[in-house]
N, C-alpha and C positions, 0 to 999 in steps of 0.2 A: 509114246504117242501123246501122252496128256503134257510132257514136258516141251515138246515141238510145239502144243497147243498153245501152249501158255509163254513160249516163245515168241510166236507171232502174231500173239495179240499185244504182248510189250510191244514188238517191233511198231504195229499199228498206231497206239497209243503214242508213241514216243513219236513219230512222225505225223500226229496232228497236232500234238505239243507244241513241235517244230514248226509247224506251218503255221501255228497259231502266235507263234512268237515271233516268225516272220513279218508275219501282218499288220500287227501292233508298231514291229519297229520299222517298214514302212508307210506307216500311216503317221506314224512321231516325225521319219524323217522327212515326210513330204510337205509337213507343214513346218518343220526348222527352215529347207531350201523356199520354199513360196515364201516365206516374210523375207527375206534380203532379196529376192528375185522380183518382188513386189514394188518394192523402192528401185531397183535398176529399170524395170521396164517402165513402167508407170511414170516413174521420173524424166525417162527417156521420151516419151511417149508426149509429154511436159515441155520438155525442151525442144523437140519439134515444130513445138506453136511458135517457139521465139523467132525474131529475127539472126540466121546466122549465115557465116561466108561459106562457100561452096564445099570449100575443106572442113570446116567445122559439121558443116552438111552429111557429108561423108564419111567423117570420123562417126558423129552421133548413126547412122545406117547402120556401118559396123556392130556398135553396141546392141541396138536394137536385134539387128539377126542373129548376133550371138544368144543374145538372151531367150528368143525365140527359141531357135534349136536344145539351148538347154532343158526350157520348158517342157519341148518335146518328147525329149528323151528321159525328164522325169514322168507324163505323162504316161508313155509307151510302159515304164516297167511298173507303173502301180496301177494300169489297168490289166497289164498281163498277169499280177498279183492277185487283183480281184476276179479275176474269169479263173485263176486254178482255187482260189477259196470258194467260187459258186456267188462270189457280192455282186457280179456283176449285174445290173440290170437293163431288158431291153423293154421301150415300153408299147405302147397299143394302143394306137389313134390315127385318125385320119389326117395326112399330109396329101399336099397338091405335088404330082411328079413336077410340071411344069414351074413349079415356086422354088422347088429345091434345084434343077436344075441353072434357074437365072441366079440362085443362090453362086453353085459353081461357079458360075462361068466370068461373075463377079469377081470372087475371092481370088483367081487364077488367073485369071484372065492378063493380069499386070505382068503378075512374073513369065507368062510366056513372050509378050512383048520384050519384056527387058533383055531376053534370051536369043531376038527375032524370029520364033517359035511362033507358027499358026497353031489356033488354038477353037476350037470348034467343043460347042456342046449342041445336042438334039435330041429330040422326044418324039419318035417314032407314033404316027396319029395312031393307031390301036395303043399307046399309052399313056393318051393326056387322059389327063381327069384326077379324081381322085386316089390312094389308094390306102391301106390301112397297116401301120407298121409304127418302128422307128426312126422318123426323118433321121434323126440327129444320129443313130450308130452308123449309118445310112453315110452319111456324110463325111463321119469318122472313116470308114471303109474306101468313100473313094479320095478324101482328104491326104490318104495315105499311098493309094496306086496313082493316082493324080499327080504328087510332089515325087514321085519315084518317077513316072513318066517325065516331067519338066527335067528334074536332077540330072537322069542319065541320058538325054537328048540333045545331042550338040548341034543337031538342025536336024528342016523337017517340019513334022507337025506333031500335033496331040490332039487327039480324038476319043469323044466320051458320046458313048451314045445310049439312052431311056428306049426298051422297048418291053415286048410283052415274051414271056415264055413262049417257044413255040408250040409247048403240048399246053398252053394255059393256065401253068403252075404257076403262076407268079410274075415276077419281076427281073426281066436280062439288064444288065447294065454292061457296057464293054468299054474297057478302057485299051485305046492303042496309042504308040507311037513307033516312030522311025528314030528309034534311040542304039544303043549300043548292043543292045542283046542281051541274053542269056546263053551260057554255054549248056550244053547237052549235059554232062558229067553233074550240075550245079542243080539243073532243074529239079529232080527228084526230091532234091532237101529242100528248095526255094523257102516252103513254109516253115520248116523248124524256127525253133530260136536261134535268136544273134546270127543266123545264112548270109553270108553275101557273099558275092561271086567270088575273092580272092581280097588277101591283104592290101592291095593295091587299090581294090575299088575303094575300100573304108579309110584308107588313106587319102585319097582322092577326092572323096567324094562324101566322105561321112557317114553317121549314122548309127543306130544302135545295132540294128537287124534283128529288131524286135517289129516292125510295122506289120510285115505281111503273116508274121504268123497272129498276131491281135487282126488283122483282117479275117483270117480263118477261121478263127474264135467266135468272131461277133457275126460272122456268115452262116457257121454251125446253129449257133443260140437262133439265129431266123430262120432256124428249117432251110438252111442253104449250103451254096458249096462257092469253091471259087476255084476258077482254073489259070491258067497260064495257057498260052502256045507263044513260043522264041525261038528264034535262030542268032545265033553271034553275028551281031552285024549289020541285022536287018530288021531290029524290031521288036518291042512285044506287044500281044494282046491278053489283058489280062479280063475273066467274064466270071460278071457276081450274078449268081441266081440265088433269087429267096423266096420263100413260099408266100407271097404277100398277099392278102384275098384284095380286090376292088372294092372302093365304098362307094356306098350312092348318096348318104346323106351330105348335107353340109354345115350339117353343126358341129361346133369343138375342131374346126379344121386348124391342125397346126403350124403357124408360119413359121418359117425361120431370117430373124435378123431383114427383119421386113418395116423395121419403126426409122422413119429418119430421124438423124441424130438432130439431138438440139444447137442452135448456133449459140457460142456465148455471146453474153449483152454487152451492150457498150453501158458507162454510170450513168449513163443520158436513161437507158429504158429502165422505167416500174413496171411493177413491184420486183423486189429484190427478192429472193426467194432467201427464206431464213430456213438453215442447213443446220441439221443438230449428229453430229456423228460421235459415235463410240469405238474406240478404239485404243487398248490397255498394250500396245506397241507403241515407245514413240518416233521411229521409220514411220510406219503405216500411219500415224498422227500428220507428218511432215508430208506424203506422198498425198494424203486424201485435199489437205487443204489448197497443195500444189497445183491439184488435177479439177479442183472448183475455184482456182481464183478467176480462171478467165469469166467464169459463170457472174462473176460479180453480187457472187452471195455473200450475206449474212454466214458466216460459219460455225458455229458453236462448238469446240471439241472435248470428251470428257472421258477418263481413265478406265470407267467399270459401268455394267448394266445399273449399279446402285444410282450411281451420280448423273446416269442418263433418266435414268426415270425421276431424280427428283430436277434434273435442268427442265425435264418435259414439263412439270409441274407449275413450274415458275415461271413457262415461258409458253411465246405462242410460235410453232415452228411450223414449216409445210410438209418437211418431210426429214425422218429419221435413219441414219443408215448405221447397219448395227451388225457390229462383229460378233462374233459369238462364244467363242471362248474367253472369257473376262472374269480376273478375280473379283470377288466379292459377290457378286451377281452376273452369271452369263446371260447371252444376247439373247435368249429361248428365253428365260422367267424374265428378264426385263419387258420382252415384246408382250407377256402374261399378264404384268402389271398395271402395262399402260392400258391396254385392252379391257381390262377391268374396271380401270378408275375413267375409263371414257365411259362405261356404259354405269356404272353407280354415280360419276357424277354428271351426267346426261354431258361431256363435256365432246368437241369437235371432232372426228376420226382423224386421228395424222397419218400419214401413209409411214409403212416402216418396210425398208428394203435390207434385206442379209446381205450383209462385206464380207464374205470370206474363204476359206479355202475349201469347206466342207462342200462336195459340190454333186454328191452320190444326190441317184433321184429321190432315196428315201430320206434322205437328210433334207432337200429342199422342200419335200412333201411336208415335212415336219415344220417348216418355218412357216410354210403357207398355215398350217394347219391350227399354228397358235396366234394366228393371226394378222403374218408381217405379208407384205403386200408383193413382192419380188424378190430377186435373190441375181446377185451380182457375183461372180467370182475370183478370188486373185491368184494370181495377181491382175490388177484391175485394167481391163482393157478401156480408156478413157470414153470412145465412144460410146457403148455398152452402158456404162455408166449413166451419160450423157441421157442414153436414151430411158436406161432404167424408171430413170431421174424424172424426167419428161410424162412418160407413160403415168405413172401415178400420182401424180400433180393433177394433169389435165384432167386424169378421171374424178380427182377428186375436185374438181373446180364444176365439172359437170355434175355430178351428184348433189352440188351442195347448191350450186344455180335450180336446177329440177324443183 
């Protein structure tokens, strides 16, 4: 008995080992894939602004969607990674249903046209207002039944609809369409990993068939469930309930992708905004300067957090964007230093925004925490940026007016 004992606690040990070494090398590889994937989209994303011919138009689409879905499906398996280690986190603040809703129906709303797909989002009056959760897993969750409902709907419509639990637990969300279906025999496993209906659909249609069970996951972690009803042929409805309390206050209410983007300047408009970025990739060097020419900045670029805090020194910038992993000095003790010698040498606050791939909540807690102003992640979505860019600038042009 004590040999069986002592069996399977090796066995134990040996299998967090494993899982621990899993971890590590997708967290290495997620960030080998984001720097080349960084440069394609971002570059793409770049090339957009130019003037090009319809074909050229077309070709650059291509690229862009591809990149997208690879994105994707590196996403999908190092969040499935994180929710079987327990990293995953959901957080706990007041969102507006009705803001994340217009959020949808934005982000979607294009690719069902493009599909000639009706496309309907609504918020049942028992549940506007406030409610208290994670917008953003929230989003994840119907991000992913939303793009399966477009994908496998060859006409028809798509229907998302905000209401309230009927026994007042929370929060119903129902995603339908008049798409292809699901077969009977298929449903039972729907949620496992990598499910999908048959070879032919992933052929066809793509995908990892990792979404809906990361759906499951992140519905679980909110005190929730998620169902399905389908017929082949005729549809599915797929309904997320989460145990979400109502808030009444309205402080710390959190938007989502609610800042309009900045336009770029023409050389005609002042002041020029002087950009100081850090970035020890020279891809990510070429992509950042890329994605701020149209801005008509000043650009400063520099190899390591060392040679960013002594450019900060020597110079006067408005705003800092700072990668984080950098020999000599990473983007954490850089943003330490500047931080320090602003307030020893009574000298101006510069906003400093995180570049990078770390994009766990407790990792951006952490950047706020030693002092950087935002946190941007790549590979870098230009608007985002845009607006990042924007947001603490302004703030700091009103603080420093005050």
């Amino acid at each position: 008995l004590r040999g069986a004992m002592a069996e399977l606690v090796k066995a134990r040990d040996d299998a967090n080992t494993a899982n621990v070494l899993k971890s590590h090398f997708l967290a290495n590889m997620s960030h080998e894939i984001r720097t080349p994937l960084n440069g394609v989209l971002a570059m793409a994303d770049v090339m957009a602004m130019d003037k090009l011919s319809d074909i050229q138009r077309e070709r650059l689409s291509v690229i862009r969607e591809s990149g997208a879905v690879l994105l994707g499906v590196l996403n999908d398996v190092l969040d499935l990674s994180k929710i079987e280690a327990g990293r995953l986190e959901v957080q706990d603040r007041p969102f507006d249903i009705a803001q994340l809703a217009q959020s949808i129906r934005e982000t979607f709303a294009p690719q069902a046209r493009a599909k000639g797909l009706a496309f309907e989002v609504a918020v049942a009056p028992e549940a506007q207002g406030l409610w208290r959760g994670d917008a953003d897993r929230l989003r994840q969750i119907l991000g992913n039944l939303i793009s399966n409902a477009l994908k496998f709907t060859l006409e028809g419509a798509v229907a998302v609809r905000f209401a309230s639990a009927e026994d007042g637990s929370g929060l119903r969300i129902d995603v339908a369409d008049t798409g292809i279906g699901i077969s009977a025999e298929i449903l039972p496993r729907l949620f496992d990993k990598f499910v999908q209906a048959d070879s032919s659909t992933t052929r066809r249609f793509g995908g990892s068939g990792l979404g809906l069970a990361i759906c499951r996951e992140l519905a679980t972690m909110m005190s929730g469930s998620i169902k399905v009803q389908s017929r082949e042929g005729r549809g599915s409805t797929f309904t997320v309930l989460v145990a979400l309390p109502r808030e009444e206050t309205l402080t710390d209410v959190h938007y989502i992708d609610d800042v309009d983007p900045i336009t770029p300047q023409s050389p005609a408009e002042p002041p020029r905004l002087r950009i100081l970025a850090a970035d020890d990739n020279p891809t990510n060097q070429k992509v950042v300067a890329a994605v701020l020419a149209p801005l008509n900045a000043e650009v400063t670029l520099v190899d390591d957090g060392a040679a960013c805090v002594e450019a900060w020194r020597n110079g006067d910038f408005d705003v800092v964007l700072m990668d984080i992993h950098m020999p000599v000095m990473d983007g954490v003790e850089a943003a330490r230093s500047i931080r320090a010698a602003e307030h020893a040498e009574m000298r101006r606050r510069t906003p400093i925004i995180a570049v990078t791939a770390n994009a766990l909540a407790h990792q951006v807690e952490e950047y706020l925490s030693v002092g950087m102003d935002g946190h941007v992640a790549k590979p870098i979505e230009v608007s985002k940026l845009y607006d990042a860019i924007e947001g603490v600038v302004a703030n700091t042009r009103i603080s420093h007016a005050a």
